[in-house]
C-alpha positions as CSV (number, residue, x, y, z in Angstrom):
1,X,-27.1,27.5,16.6
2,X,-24.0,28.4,15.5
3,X,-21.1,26.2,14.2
4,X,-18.5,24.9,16.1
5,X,-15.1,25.7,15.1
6,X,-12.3,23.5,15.0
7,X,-8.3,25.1,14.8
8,X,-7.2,23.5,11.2
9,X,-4.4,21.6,11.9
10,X,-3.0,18.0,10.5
11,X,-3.6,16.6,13.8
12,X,-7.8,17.7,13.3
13,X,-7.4,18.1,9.5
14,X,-5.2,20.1,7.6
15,X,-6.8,23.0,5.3
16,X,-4.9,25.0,3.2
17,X,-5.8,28.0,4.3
18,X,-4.1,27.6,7.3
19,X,-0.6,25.9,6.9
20,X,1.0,23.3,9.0
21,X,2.6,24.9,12.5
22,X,6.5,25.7,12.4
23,X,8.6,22.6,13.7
24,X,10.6,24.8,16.0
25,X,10.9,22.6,19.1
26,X,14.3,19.9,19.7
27,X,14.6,17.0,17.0
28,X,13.5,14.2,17.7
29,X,14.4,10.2,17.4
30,X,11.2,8.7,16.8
31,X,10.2,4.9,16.9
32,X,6.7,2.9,16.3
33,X,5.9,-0.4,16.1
34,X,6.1,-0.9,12.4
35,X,2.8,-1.2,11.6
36,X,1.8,1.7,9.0
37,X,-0.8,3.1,12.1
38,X,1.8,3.7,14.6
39,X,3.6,5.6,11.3
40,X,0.5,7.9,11.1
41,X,0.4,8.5,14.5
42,X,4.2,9.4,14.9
43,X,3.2,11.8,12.0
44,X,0.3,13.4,15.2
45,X,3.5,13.2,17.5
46,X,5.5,15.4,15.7
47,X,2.8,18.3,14.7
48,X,1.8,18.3,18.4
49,X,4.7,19.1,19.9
50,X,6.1,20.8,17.1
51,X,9.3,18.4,17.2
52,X,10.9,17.9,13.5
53,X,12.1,13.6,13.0
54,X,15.8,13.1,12.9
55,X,14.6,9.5,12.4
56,X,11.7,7.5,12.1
57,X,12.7,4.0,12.5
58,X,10.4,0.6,13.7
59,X,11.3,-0.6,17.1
60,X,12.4,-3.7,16.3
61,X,15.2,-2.6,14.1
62,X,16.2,0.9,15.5
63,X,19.5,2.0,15.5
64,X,19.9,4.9,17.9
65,X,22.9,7.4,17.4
66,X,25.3,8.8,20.3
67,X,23.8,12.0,20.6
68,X,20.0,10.7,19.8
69,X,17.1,11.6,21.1
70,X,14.8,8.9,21.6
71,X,10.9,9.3,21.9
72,X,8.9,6.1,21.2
73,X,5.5,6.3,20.0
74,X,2.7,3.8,21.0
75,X,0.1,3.6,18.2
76,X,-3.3,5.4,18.9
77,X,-5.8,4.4,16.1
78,X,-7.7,7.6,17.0
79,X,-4.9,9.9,16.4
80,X,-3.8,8.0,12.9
81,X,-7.5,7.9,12.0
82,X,-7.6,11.5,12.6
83,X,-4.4,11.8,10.4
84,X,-5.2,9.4,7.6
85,X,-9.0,11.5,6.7
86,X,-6.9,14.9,7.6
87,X,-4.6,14.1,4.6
88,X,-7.5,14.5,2.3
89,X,-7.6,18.1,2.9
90,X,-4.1,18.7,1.4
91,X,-4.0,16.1,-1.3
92,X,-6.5,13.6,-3.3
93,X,-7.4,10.3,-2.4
94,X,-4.9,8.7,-4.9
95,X,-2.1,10.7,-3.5
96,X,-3.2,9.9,0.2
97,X,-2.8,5.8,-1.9
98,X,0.6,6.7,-3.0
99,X,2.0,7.2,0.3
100,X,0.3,3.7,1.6
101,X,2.2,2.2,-1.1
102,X,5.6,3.9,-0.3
103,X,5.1,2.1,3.3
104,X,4.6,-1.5,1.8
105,X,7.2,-0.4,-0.5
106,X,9.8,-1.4,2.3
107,X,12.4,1.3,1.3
108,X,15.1,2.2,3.4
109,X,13.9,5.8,3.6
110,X,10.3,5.2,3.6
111,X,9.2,7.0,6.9
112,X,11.1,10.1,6.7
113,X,9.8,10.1,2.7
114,X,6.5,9.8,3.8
115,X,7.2,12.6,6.6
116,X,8.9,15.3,4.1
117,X,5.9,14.5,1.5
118,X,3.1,15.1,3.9
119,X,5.3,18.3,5.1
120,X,5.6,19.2,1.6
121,X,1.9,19.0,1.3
122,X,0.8,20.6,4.4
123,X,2.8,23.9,3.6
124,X,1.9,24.3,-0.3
125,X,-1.2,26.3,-1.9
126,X,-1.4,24.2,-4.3
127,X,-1.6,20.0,-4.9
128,X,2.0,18.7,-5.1
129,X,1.5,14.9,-6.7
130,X,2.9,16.7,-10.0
131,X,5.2,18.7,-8.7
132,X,7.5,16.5,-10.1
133,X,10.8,19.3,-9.9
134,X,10.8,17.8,-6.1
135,X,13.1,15.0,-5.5
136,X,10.4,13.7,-2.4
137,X,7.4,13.7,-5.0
138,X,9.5,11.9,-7.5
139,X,10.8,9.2,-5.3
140,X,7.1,9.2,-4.1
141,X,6.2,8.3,-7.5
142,X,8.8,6.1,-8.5
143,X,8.2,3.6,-5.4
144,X,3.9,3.8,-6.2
145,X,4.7,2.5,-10.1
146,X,7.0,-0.3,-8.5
147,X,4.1,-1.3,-5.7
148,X,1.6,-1.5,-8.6
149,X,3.9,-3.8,-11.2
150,X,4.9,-5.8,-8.0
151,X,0.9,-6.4,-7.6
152,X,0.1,-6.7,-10.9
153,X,2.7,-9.6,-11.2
154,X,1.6,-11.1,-7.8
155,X,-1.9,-11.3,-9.7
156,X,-1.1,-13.0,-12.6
157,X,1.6,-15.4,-11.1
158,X,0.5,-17.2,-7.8
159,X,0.0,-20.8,-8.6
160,X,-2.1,-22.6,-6.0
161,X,-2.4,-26.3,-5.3
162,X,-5.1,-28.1,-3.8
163,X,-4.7,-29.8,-0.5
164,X,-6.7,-33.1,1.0
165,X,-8.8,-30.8,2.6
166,X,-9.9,-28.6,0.4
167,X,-7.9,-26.0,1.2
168,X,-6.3,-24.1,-1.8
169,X,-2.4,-23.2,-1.2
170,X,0.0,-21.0,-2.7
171,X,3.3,-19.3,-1.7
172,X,4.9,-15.9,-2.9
173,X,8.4,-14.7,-2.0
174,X,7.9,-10.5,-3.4
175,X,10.5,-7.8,-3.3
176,X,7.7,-5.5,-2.1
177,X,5.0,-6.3,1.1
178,X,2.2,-6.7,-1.9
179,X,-0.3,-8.9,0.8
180,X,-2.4,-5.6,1.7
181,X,-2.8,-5.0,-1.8
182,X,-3.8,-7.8,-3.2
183,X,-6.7,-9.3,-0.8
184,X,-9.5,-7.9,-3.0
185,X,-8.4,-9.2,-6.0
186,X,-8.3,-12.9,-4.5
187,X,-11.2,-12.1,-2.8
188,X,-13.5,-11.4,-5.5
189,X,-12.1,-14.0,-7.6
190,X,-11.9,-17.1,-5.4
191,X,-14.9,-16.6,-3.7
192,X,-15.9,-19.9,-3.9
193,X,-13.0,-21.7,-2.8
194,X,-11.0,-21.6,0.6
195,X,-7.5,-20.5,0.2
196,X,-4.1,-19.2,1.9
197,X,-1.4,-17.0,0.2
198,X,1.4,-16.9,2.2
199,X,4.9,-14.5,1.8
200,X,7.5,-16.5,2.7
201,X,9.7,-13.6,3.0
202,X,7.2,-11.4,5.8
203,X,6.1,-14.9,7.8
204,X,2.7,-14.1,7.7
205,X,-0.4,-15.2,4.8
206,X,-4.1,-14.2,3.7
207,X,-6.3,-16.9,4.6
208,X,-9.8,-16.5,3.2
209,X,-12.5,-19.4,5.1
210,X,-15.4,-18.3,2.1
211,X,-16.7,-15.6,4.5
212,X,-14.1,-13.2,5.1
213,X,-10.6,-12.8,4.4
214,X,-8.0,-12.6,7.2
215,X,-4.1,-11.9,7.9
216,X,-2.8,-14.7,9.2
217,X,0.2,-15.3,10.8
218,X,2.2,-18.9,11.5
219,X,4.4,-20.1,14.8
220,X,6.9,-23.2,13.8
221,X,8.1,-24.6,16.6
222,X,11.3,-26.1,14.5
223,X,12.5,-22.8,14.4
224,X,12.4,-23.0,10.5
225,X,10.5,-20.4,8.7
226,X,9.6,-23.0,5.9
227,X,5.7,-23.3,4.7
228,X,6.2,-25.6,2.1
229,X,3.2,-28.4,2.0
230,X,4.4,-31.4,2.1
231,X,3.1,-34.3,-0.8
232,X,1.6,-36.3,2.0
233,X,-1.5,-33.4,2.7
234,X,-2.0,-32.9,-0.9
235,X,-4.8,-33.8,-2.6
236,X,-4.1,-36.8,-4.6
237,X,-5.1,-35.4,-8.3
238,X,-2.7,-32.5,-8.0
239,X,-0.2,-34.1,-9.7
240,X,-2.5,-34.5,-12.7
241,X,-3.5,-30.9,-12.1
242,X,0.1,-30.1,-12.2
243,X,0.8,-31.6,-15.6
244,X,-2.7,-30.4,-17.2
245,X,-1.3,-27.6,-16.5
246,X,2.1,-27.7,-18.0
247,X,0.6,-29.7,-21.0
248,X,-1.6,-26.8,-21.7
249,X,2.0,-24.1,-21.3
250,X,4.0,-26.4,-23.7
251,X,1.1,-26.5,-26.2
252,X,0.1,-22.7,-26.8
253,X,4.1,-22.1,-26.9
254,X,5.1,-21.2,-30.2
255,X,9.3,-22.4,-30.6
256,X,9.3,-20.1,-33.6
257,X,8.5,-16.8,-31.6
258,X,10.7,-17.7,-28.8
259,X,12.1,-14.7,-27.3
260,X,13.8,-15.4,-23.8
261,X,14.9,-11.6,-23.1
262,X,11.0,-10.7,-23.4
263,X,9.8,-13.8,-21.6
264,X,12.0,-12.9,-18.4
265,X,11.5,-9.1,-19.0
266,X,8.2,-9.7,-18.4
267,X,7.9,-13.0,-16.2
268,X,11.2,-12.2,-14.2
269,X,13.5,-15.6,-13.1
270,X,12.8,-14.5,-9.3
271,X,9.3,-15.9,-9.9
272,X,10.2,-19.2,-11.6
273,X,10.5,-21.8,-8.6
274,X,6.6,-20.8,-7.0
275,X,5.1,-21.3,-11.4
276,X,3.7,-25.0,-12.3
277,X,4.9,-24.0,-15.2
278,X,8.3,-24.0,-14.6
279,X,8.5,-27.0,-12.5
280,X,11.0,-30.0,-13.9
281,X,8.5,-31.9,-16.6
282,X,7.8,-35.8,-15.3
283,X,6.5,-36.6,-18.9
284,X,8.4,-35.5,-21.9
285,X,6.6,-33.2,-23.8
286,X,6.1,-33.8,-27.5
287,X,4.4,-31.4,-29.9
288,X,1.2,-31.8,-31.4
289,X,2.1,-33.0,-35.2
290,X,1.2,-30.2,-37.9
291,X,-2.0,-31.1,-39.5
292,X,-4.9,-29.5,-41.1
293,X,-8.4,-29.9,-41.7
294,X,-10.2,-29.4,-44.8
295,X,-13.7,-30.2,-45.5
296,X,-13.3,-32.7,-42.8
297,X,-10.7,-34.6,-43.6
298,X,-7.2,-34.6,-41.6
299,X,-4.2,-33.4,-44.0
300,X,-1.2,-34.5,-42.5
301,X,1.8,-31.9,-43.3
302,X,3.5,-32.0,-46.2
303,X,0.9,-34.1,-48.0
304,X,-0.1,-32.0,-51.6
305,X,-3.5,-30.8,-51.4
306,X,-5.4,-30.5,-53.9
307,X,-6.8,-27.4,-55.5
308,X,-10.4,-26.5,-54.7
309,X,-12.8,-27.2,-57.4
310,X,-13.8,-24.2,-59.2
């Protein structure tokens, strides 16, 4: 039997021995639905008909010129499956990540930069993710590293508290959509607990029900975009659970090695109001008096010890 042949293309899967087809046709204005599919599949739009992108923009926010030419794009998960696994053929797996990332990066640019990387790709011999005399790859770059400290921060800093159902709560207001990202971690980490991140900025949450973890999305009929819980749904100990933890924050601080350009270098102010932490102390804190143990006796400080016997 012989094989079947397939023309090598992005739209099938891009090979390198056989380079992306000339955009020669009219520009075009393209719009999506602003989901990172409907991205992909504007990407199979414009290698079909050969049509370059004066813009790429989401539908909801599109600004269309005088002299555009507008041609939406309804998202096909076919066609961006096809495009997502043909990707692999012109760059690695951790590139194909990079340009994920870009997406949830929200920049202002972040289609067409997504458009003249794959491009870029498509039409070298050789892998471009260090080809870093390109202004697309270093841009490229630049947004991945500020996805993946975004995340890493999201990590370390949601604060939940525990509601009178059960229910663990916490919300997050990040520069960059991190959600996507993040899932797994929380996943894997609170698998034995029910609980519900939610961006306060996007309007939508992960809610994870100890089976499976879900986007979620919330509908106030106010009108007000507001998710904070309100003391009344709490569980009654949270309080305590506040100030454990804050007792425990005040304790391990050292005064001596306070640094405050570090601290906010590395836990920046944006962050503050959603950190237990941080919250306005109900008790006064007092410090631990200096004292020290020796052969089981407390030594208050100051008090002369005594030499050890020889």
């Amino acid at each position: 039997m012989k094989p079947i042949r397939r023309p090598a293309s992005l739209v099938g899967g891009a090979a390198r021995s056989r380079p992306a087809p000339a955009l020669t046709a009219t520009p075009l204005d393209y719009t999506y639905d602003g989901t990172f599919e409907g991205l992909l599949t504007v990407l199979f739009s414009i290698y079909e008909s050969k049509s370059p992108p004066n813009s790429i923009q989401p539908e909801a926010t599109a600004q269309s010129g005088l002299f555009a030419q507008p041609a939406h794009r309804e998202t096909d998960e076919a066609r961006a499956t096809r495009v997502w696994e043909g990707l692999l053929k012109t760059m690695d797996a951790e590139a194909r990540a990079r340009l994920y990332h870009v997406f949830l990066s929200e920049d202002a640019d972040r289609e067409l930069l997504v458009f003249r990387y794959v491009d870029l790709a498509l039409r070298s011999p050789v892998d471009v993710a260090e080809n870093y005399a390109n202004a697309d790859v270093r841009r490229v770059q630049r947004l991945a590293q500020m996805m993946f400290r975004e995340k890493h921060r999201m990590e370390a800093f949601v604060r939940f508290e525990k509601t009178s159902d059960e229910l663990f709560h916490a919300t997050i207001e990040p520069d960059m959509d991190v959600l996507p990202l993040i899932a797994a971690h929380f996943t894997k980490r609170y698998a034995d607990q029910r609980w519900l991140i939610y961006d306060r900025r996007r309007h939508y949450g992960l809610y994870y029900d100890l089976t499976r973890t879900d986007i979620v999305q919330f509908e106030n009929p106010t009108g007000q975009k507001s998710t904070d819980i309100s003391a009344t749904v709490l569980d009654e100990r949270e309080p305590l659970f506040k100030h454990l933890w804050q007792t425990y924050f005040d304790h391990v601080n050292i005064p001596e090695r306070k640094n405050l350009k570090l601290h906010r270098r590395h836990m920046p102010l944006r962050y503050w109001k959603y950190l237990s932490e941080k919250q306005p102390r109900e008790v006064r804190f007092e410090p631990i008096k200096n004292k020290q143990v020796i052969v089981g006796k407390e030594v208050s400080a100051g008090q002369k010890l005594l030499p050890p016997p020889q």
